[in-house]
C-alpha positions in Angstrom: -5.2 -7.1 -0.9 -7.5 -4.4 -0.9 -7.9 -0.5 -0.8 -10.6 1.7 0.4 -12.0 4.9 1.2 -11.8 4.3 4.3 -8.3 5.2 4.3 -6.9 1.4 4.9 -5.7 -1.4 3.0 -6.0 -4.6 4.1 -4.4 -8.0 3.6 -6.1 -11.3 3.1 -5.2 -14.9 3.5 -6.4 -15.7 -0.1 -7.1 -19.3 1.1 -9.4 -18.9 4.1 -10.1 -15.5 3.5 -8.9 -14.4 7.1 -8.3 -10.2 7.3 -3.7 -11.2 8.0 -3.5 -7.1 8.3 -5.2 -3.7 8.3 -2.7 -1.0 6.8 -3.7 2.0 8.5 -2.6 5.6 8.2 -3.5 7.6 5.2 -6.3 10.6 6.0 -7.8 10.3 3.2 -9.1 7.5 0.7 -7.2 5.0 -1.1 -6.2 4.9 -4.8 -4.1 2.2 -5.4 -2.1 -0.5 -3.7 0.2 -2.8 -5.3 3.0 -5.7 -4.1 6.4 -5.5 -5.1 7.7 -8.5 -6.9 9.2 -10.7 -4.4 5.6 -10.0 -2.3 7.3 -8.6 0.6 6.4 -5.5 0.4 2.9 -3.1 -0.7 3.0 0.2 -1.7 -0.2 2.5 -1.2 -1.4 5.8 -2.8 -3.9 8.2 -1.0 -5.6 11.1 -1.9 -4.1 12.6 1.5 -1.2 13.3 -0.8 1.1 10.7 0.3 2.5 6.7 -0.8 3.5 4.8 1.8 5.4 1.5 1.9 4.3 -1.6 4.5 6.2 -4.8 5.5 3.4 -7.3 3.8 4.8 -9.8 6.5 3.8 -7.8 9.4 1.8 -4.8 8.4 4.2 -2.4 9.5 4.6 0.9 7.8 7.9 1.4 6.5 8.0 5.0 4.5 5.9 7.7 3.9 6.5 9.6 1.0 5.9 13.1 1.1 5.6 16.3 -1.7 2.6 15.7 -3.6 0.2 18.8 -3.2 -2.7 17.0 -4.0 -3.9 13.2 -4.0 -1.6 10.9 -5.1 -3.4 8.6 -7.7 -1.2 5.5 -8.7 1.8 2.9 -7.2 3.8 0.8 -8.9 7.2 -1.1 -8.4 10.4 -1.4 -10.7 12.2 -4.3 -11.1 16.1 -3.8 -10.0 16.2 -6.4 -12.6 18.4 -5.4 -15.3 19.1 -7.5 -18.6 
């Protein structure tokens, strides 16, 4: 996977290096993308004030998460996990 400031993410067969999809929506560039842990899932954090979430299977966005007043810098997942 990658981020940029072009304001997509994009997923990549890591074998053939074929583009699988193009997450597209932020307005703004890209600070951080990152899977959840089964890999179904990518979270993405723009400086358009926003995270979204994206089926990885299909590219799909799922949520956009809203409130930030300014650019929203990180992502990460928690595990439901609990021991």
């Amino acid at each position: 996977m990658t981020a940029s400031a072009d304001g997509t993410a994009r997923l990549w067969d890591a074998e053939g290096a074929a583009e699988l999809h193009v997450l597209s929506g932020h307005g703004d560039w890209l600070n951080d993308a990152a899977w959840d842990g089964a890999g179904t899932r990518v979270a993405t954090a723009s400086w358009d004030g926003t995270a979204r979430i994206w089926d990885a299977g299909t590219g799909k966005e799922l949520v956009i998460l809203v409130g930030h007043t300014q650019g929203v810098l990180d992502v990460a997942w928690m595990s439901q996990e609990r021991g």
